[in-house]
C-alpha positions in Angstrom: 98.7 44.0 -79.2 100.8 41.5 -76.5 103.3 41.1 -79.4 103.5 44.6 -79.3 104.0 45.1 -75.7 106.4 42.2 -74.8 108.6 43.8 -77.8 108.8 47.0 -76.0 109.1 45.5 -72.9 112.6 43.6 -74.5 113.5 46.8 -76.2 113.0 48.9 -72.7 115.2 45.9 -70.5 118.1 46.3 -73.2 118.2 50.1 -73.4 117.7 50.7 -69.8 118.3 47.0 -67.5 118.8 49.4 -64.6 115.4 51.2 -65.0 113.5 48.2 -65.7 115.0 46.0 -63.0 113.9 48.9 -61.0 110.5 48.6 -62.1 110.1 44.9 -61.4 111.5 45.0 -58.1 109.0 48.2 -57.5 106.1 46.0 -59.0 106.7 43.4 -56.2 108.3 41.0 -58.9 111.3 39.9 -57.2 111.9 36.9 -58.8 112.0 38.5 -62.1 113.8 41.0 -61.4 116.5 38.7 -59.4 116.9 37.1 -62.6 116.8 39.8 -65.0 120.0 41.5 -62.8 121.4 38.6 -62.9 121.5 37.8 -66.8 122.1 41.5 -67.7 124.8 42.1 -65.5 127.6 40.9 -67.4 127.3 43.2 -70.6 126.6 46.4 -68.4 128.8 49.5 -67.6 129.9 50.0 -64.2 127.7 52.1 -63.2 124.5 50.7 -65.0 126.1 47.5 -63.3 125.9 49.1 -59.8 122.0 49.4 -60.3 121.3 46.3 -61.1 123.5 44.7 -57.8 121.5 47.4 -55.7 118.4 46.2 -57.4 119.6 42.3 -57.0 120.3 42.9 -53.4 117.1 44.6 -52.5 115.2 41.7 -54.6 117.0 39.2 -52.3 116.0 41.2 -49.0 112.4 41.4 -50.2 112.4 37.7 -50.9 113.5 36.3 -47.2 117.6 36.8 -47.3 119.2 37.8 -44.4 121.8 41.4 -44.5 124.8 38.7 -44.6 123.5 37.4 -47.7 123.5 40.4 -49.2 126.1 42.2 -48.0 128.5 41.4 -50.6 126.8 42.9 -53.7 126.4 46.3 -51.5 130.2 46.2 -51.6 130.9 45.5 -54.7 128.2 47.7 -56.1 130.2 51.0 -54.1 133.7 49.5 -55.0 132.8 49.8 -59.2 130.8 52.8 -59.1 131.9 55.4 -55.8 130.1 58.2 -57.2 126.3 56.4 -56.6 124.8 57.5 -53.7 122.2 54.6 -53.1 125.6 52.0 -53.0 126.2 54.2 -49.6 122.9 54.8 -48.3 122.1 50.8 -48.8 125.7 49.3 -47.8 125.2 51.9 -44.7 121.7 50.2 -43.9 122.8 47.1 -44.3 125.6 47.0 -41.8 122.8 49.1 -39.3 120.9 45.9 -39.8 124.1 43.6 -39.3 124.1 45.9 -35.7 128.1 47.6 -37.0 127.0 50.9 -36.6 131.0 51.9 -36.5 131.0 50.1 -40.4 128.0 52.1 -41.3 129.9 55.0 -39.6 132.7 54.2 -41.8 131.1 54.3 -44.6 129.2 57.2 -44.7 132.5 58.9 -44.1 133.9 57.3 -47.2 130.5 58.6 -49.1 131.5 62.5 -47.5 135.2 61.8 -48.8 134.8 60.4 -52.4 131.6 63.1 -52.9 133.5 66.6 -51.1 130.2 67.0 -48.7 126.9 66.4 -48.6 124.7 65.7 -51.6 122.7 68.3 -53.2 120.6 66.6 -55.5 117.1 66.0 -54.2 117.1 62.3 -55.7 119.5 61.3 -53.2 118.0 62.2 -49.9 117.9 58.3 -48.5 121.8 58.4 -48.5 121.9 61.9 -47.0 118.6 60.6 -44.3 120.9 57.5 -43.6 123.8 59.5 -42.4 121.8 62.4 -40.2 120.6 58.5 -38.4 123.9 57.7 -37.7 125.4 61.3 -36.9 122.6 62.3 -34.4 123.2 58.4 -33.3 126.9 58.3 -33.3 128.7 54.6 -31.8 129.8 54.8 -28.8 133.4 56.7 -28.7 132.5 59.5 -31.1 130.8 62.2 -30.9 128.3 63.4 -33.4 129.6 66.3 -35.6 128.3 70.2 -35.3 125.0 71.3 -36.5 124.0 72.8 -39.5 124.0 76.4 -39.0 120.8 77.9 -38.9 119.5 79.7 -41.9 120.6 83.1 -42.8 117.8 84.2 -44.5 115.1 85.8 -43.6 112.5 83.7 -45.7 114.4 80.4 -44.5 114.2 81.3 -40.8 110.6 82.7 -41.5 109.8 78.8 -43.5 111.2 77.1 -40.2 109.1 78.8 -37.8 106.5 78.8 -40.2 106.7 75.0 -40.4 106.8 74.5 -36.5 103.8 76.1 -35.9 102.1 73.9 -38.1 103.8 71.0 -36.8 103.6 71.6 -33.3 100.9 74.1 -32.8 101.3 77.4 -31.3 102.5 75.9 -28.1 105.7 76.9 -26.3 107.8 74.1 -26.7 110.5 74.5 -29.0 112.6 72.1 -30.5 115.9 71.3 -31.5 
């Protein structure tokens, strides 16, 4: 039976490296899955490749490295795939943490540029929670961009109220 396992376990880190580095990482196996991104870098495709440096890079933070340390595989893992959304949303982070909010500014920019707007897939709401931070917390010099217009339907606008009274209670205070 552990024959069996380990040989699915090799089968699943071939077919998938950037799932399974994933799943060490998640499973609190950093050092694993440090080396594992490491080894199976080199044969993946750019994007596959991409996940494993945001994997590596995460690993690394989890393990004691400072945002400097990791810094570089954040860039390289946006300059080989653009089109991944949790390059931004960590290389943003990451120069928050370095206290460049004008970088991270920057960069989420580059993320609205390359993608035409805003994401729409559900899956990548941390790069899309990353850049409402740094909008409704603009550096100094800019001002934050308009709000979203309020919904136009009736069963959105009926949600949000909906969704404050819960919150908040029947109280008076409103919100904004």
């Amino acid at each position: 039976l552990r024959k069996k396992r380990r040989a699915r376990r090799r089968m699943h880190a071939k077919s998938q490296p950037a799932r399974w580095s994933a799943y060490l990482s998640n499973a609190g196996r950093f050092a694993e899955a440090i080396e594992f991104c490491r080894t199976a870098i080199a044969g993946a495709d750019p994007v596959t490749r991409a996940e494993l440096l945001n994997t590596w890079a995460n690993a690394l933070e989890s393990t004691g490295h400072t945002a400097h340390e990791v810094l570089p595989l954040f860039l390289e893992a946006v300059r080989i795939a653009p089109e991944n959304w949790r390059s931004y949303a960590n290389l943003m982070n990451t120069y928050m943490l370095l206290g460049n909010e004008e970088q991270a500014w920057r960069t989420g920019n580059a993320m609205l540029r390359v993608h035409g707007g805003r994401p729409r897939d559900p899956q990548q709401a941390a790069s899309d929670q990353t850049w409402d931070y740094l909008t409704s917390h603009p550096p100094p010099g800019r001002a934050p961009p308009p709000r979203r217009p309020p919904p136009t339907r009736a069963l959105g606008a009926i949600r949000g109220q909906a969704a404050q009274r819960v919150i908040f209670g029947n109280s008076a205070h409103r919100f904004s």
